[in-house]
Steps between C-alpha positions, in 0.01 A plus 500: 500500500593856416722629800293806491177378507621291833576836608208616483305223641709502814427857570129423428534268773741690774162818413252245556604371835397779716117491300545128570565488864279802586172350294565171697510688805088633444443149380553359845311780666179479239512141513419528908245791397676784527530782278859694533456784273756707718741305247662762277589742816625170686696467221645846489589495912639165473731625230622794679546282860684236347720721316554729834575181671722362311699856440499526863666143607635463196325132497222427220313258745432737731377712207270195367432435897388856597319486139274222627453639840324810295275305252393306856453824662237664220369153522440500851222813485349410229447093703422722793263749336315235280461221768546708861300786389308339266558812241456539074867255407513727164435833690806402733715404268442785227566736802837305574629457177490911454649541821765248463612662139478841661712392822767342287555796281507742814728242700750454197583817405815462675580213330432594128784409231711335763701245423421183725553101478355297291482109434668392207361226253693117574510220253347190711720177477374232234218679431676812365704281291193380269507637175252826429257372807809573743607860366145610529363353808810364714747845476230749693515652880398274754135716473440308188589198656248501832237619212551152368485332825233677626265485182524081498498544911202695489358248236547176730353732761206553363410193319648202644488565890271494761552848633512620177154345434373753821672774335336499226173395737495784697498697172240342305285388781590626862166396641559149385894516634348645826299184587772262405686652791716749302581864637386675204600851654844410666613303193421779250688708749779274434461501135484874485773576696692182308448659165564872603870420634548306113353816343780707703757282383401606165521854507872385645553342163465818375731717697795211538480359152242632249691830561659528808479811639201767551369761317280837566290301179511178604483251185275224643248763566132315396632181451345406787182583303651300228536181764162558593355431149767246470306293783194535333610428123667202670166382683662452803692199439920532486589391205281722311609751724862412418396492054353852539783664698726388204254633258496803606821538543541367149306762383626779699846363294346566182345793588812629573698361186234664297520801630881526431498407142430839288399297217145407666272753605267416731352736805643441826147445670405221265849300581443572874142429452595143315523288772156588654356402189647174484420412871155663427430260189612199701293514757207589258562160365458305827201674566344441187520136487710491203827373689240243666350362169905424387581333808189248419700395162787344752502158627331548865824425691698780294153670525493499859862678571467757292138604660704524821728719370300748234151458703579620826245703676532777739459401886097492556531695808763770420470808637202423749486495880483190718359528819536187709 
């Protein structure tokens, strides 16, 4: 394969990770019923207390770990104000995800255009060695490789566990999980706070790899909106979640190309608008039955795996209140 085009697929990859690891993150909260929409300013904080962090002790775990401790923080109101309270998840999270993005810009003006640490991409033994497969995948920060762990972890979680099977319970059905003897309301607690400290470690991604440092204009700015739809064009289920982070990535790479060639001319808005459109169309198809009525030409066994994966359907109970 052309050296370049490898290239360019590995940087697809290394942009996609933090989309990756951040969309996974509000997959484990909406899966327990819990809508995180303070995602894009999580993001942004994160960013800026990793970075900080890691400038300060000169360590990039303590970046990724005070990271974390962030996205668990902004998760912690928003468990406490949804389920303690018993107050509007959305309104709580809309209000947190301005005050976040506001916070981080006032908080890091210090910091802007400083030079700080950052994690450097490592070729994996064996697995870096394999020809085109290992250059793209297997030579990447160790961010793209917990994305990969955690999107088949997160998989075996869900699907082939017992507690996974009251995760997903408590967010389809809590009344049901309730008189089966689960805590509905301390395990979505869980949950929340679980996939608000993986949500902080990707806004570190950002700051310590992406492009480490920080910025007055931070560049990851709304692609915590961006994860958001990601979730929902992936229907909830990881590996979906994993193909659209890549696609719009992808995309974003055209885009991008595009715009630097002189020869094509094409407005700006209608490359950055491109892939919205695609994600848009896709899900159009689900919802339409088409992608069903192709899946019926398989043999059932085939049939059946690929429903799992392109069928998926949001949690029942997402978003809604359980008192009990």
């Amino acid at each position: 394969m052309d050296p370049a085009l490898i290239n360019v697929l590995n940087s697809i990859v290394a942009s996609a990770t933090p989309l990756v690891i951040a969309a996974l993150g509000e997959t484990i909260t909406e899966r327990a019923g819990v809508i995180n929409l303070s995602l894009n300013g999580s993001l942004l904080l994160a960013a800026l207390a990793g970075f900080v962090a890691a400038l300060t002790t000169g360590s990039a775990a303590a970046g990724v770990l005070a990271a974390a401790l962030v996205g668990l923080a902004v998760a912690a109101i928003i468990a406490f104000g949804s389920i303690n309270l018993r107050q509007d998840q959305v309104a709580i999270g809309f209000v947190l995800t301005l005050l976040a993005a506001d916070l981080s810009r006032f908080l890091g003006e210090p910091f802007n255009n400083i030079p700080g640490p950052g994690l450097l991409p490592f070729r994996l033994p064996l697995l870096g060695d394999l020809p085109v497969v290992g250059e793209i995948l297997f030579n990447q920060t160790i961010f793209t490789y917990f994305s990969f762990v955690l999107v088949i972890g997160l998989w075996v979680w869900l699907f082939r566990t017992r507690p996974g099977l009251d995760h997903r319970a408590i967010g389809e059905r809590p009344a049901a999980a309730f008189a089966r003897g689960t805590r509905v309301n301390v395990q979505r607690y869980v949950y929340t706070l679980v996939g608000g400290a993986v949500i902080g470690i990707a806004g570190a991604s950002y700051s310590l790899s992406v492009k480490a440092g920080w910025s007055a204009n931070p560049p990851m700015d709304g692609d915590g909106w961006i994860a958001l739809a990601i979730v929902i064009f992936g229907g909830w289920h990881p590996f979906r979640v994993l193909f659209g982070a890549y696609l719009f990535a992808g995309l974003r790479s055209v885009a991008s190309a595009i715009q630097r060639d002189p020869s094509i001319q094409i407005p700006l808005v209608l490359l950055n608008a491109l892939p919205w459109v695609l994600m848009l169309v896709t899900l159009m198809l689900v919802s339409s039955g088409v992608i069903d009525r192709l899946l019926r030409l398989l043999p059932a066994g085939v049939q059946q795996r690929f429903r799992q994966v392109l069928l998926s359907q949001p949690p029942a109970a997402l978003g809604t209140r359980f008192d009990g």
